[in-house]
C-alpha positions in Angstrom: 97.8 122.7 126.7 98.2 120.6 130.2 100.4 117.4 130.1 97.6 114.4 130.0 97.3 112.8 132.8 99.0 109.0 132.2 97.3 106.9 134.6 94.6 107.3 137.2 96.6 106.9 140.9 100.4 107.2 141.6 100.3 106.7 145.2 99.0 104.0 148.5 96.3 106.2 150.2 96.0 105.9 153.9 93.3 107.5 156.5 95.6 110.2 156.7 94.3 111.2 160.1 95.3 114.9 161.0 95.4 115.7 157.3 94.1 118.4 156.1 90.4 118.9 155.5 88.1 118.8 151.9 88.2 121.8 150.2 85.3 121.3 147.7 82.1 120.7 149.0 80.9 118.1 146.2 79.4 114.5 147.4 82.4 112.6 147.5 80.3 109.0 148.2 78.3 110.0 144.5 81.3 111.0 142.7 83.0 107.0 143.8 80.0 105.5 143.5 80.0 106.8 139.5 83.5 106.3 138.9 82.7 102.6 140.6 79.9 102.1 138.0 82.3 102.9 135.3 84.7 100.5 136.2 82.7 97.9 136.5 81.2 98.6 133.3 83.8 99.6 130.8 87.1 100.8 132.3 88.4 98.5 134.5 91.7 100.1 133.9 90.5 102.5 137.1 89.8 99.5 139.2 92.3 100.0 141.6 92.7 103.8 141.9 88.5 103.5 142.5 88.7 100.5 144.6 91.2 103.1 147.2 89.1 106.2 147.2 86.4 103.8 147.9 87.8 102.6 151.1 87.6 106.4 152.6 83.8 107.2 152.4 83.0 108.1 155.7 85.4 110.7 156.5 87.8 112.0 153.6 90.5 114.1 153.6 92.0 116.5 151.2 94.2 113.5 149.9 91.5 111.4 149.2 89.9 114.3 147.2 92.8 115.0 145.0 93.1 111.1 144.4 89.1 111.9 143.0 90.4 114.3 141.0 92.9 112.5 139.4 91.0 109.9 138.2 88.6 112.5 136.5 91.5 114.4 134.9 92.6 110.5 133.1 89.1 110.2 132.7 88.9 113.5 130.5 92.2 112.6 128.9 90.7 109.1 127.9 87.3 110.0 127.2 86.8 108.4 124.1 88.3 105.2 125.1 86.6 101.7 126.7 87.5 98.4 126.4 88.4 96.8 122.8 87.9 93.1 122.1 90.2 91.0 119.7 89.0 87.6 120.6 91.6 85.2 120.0 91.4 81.1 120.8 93.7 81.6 124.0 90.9 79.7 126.1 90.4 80.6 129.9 93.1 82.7 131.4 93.5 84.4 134.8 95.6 86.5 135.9 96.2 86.8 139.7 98.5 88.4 142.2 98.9 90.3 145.5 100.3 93.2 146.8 102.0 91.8 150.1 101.4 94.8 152.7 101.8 97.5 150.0 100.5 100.2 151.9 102.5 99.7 155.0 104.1 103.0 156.2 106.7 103.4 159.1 104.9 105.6 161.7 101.3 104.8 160.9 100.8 101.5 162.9 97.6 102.9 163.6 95.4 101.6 161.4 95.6 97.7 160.7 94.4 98.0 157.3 98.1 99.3 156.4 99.3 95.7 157.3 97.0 94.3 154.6 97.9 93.1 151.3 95.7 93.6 148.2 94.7 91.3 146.1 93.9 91.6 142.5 92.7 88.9 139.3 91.5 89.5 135.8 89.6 86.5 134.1 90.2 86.4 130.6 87.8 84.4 128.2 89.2 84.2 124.6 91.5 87.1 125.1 88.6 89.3 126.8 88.4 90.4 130.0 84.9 89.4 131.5 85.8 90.0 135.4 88.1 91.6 137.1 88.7 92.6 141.0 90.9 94.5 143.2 90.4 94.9 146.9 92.3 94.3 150.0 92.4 91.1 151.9 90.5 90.7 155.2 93.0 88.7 156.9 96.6 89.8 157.2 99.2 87.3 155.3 102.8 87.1 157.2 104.6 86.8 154.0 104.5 87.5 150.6 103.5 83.4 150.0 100.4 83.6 152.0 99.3 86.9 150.7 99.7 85.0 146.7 97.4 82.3 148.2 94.8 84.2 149.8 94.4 85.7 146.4 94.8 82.6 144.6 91.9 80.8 146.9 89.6 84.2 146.2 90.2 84.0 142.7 89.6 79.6 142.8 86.1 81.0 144.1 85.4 83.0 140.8 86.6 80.5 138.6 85.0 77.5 139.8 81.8 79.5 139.3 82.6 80.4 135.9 83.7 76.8 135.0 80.1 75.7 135.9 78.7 78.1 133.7 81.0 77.2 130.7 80.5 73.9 131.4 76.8 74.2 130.9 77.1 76.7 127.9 79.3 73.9 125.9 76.3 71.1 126.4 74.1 73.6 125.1 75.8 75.1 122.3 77.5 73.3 119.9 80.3 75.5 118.8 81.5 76.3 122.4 84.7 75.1 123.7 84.9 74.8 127.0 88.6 74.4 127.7 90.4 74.3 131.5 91.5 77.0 133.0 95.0 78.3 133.5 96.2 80.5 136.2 99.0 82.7 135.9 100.9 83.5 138.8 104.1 84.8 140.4 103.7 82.4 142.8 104.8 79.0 141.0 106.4 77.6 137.9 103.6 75.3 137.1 101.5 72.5 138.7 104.4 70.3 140.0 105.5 73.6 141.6 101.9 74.0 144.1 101.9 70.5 144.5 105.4 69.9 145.7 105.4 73.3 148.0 102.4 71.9 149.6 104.4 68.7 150.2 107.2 70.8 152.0 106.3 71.2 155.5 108.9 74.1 156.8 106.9 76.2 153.7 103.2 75.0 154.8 101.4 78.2 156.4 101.0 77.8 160.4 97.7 80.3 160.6 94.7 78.0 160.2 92.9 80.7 158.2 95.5 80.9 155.8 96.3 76.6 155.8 92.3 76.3 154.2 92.9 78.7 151.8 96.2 76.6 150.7 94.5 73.1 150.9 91.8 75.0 148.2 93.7 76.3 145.9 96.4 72.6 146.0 93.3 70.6 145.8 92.0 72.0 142.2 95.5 71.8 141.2 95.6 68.4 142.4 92.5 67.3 141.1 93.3 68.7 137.8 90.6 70.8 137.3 92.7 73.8 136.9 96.2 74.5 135.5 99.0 77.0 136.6 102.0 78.9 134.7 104.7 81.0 136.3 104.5 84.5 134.7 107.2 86.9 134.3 106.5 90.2 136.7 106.1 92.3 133.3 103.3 90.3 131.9 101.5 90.0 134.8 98.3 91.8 133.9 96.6 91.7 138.0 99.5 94.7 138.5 97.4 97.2 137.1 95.0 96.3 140.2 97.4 95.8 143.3 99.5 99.2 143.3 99.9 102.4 141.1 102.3 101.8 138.3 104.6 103.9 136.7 103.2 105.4 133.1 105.2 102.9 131.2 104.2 99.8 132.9 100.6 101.2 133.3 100.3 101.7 129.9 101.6 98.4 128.6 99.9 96.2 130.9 96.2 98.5 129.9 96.6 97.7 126.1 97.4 93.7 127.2 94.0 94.1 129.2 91.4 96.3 127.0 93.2 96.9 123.9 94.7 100.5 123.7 
């Protein structure tokens, strides 16, 4: 029989203008908006091959199609699969990162999008995943610092949602632990490490839109209501949401996310 497919997207789409046109005639918006639902239900292993396709709804090319396909042919090779819990008491993890400018190409200045960098962060609750994203950012980050703290900022946003929430739940319910949460990042050793870059003013961001999100994310660090930890580049789980990965990596980083 055919090879099975080992992961769902193995390259950076573009607009691909002047590529060639669809062959097949089925409703691409349905098919993404399916493979969307599914993600965000039970495969989040897709959620950056679908977040891609996604981004090419209005006019898509034969490229964009066989991305589709792809993801249906690891789809039929992991049919019987979804996500499998093993709660253990590792508390409130996230997992963030960003992709700085990963789908710039020489030659297709074009489209500013390919100056963008994407972000992507998993929330983990007792060793299972309850939220996960993976999309580009709006704003365009000048290095790979500021593309880590737009992502970090966006991510803050979740969290301090979620913190209410768990908050509440432990008042509530007696045998909840509510405990802080810890964000693991590429981006700095530990707490001393955000709080003395923001302290160093050659490494402060110059854009204002950037600086806010900066200030954000250093004040909960500050303040103490969240905690970082430097993360090696192999366990970083938010990779299986910023770029396609090689089979190896892509399968490691899955089972660490949903168990298989």
């Amino acid at each position: 029989g055919k090879r099975p497919m080992r992961t769902p997207a193995n390259k950076v789409l573009h607009k691909d203008i002047g590529g060639l046109s669809r062959r097949h005639n089925w409703d691409y918006r349905s098919v993404v908006g399916m493979l969307n639902w599914l993600t965000r239900s039970t495969r989040p292993d897709l959620i950056f091959a679908v977040s891609q396709v996604g981004r090419f709804m209005a006019f898509p090319k034969k490229s964009h199609e066989n991305a589709v396909i792809r993801i249906c042919l690891y789809l039929r090779d992991t049919q019987d699969k979804g996500m499998l819990m093993e709660p253990k008491p590792t508390g409130f993890q996230v997992y963030a990162d960003a992709d700085f400018a990963g789908g710039f190409v020489k030659g297709q200045t074009a489209d500013p999008n390919t100056a963008k960098s994407r972000s992507s962060y998993f929330i983990m609750f007792n060793n299972c995943m309850i939220f996960a994203h993976s999309k580009l950012q709006t704003e365009v980050a000048l290095s790979t610092t500021e593309a880590e703290y737009i992502c970090l900022s966006q991510a803050l946003r979740t969290v301090l949602v979620q913190m209410r929430f768990f908050k509440e739940l432990s008042k509530r319910i007696k045998s909840f632990r509510y405990t802080k949460p810890v964000i693991k990042c590429k981006a700095f050793e530990d707490n001393m490490g955000a709080i003395e870059l923001s302290k160093a003013p050659k490494l402060r961001p110059r854009t204002k839109h950037i600086n806010i999100k900066y200030h954000h994310f250093r004040e909960a660090v500050r303040s103490g209501s969240i905690n970082i930890e430097h993360i090696d580049t192999k366990e970083q789980l938010a990779d299986i949401g910023t770029k396609p990965l090689d089979g190896p990596t892509f399968e490691y980083l899955r089972k660490l996310l949903i168990g298989w």
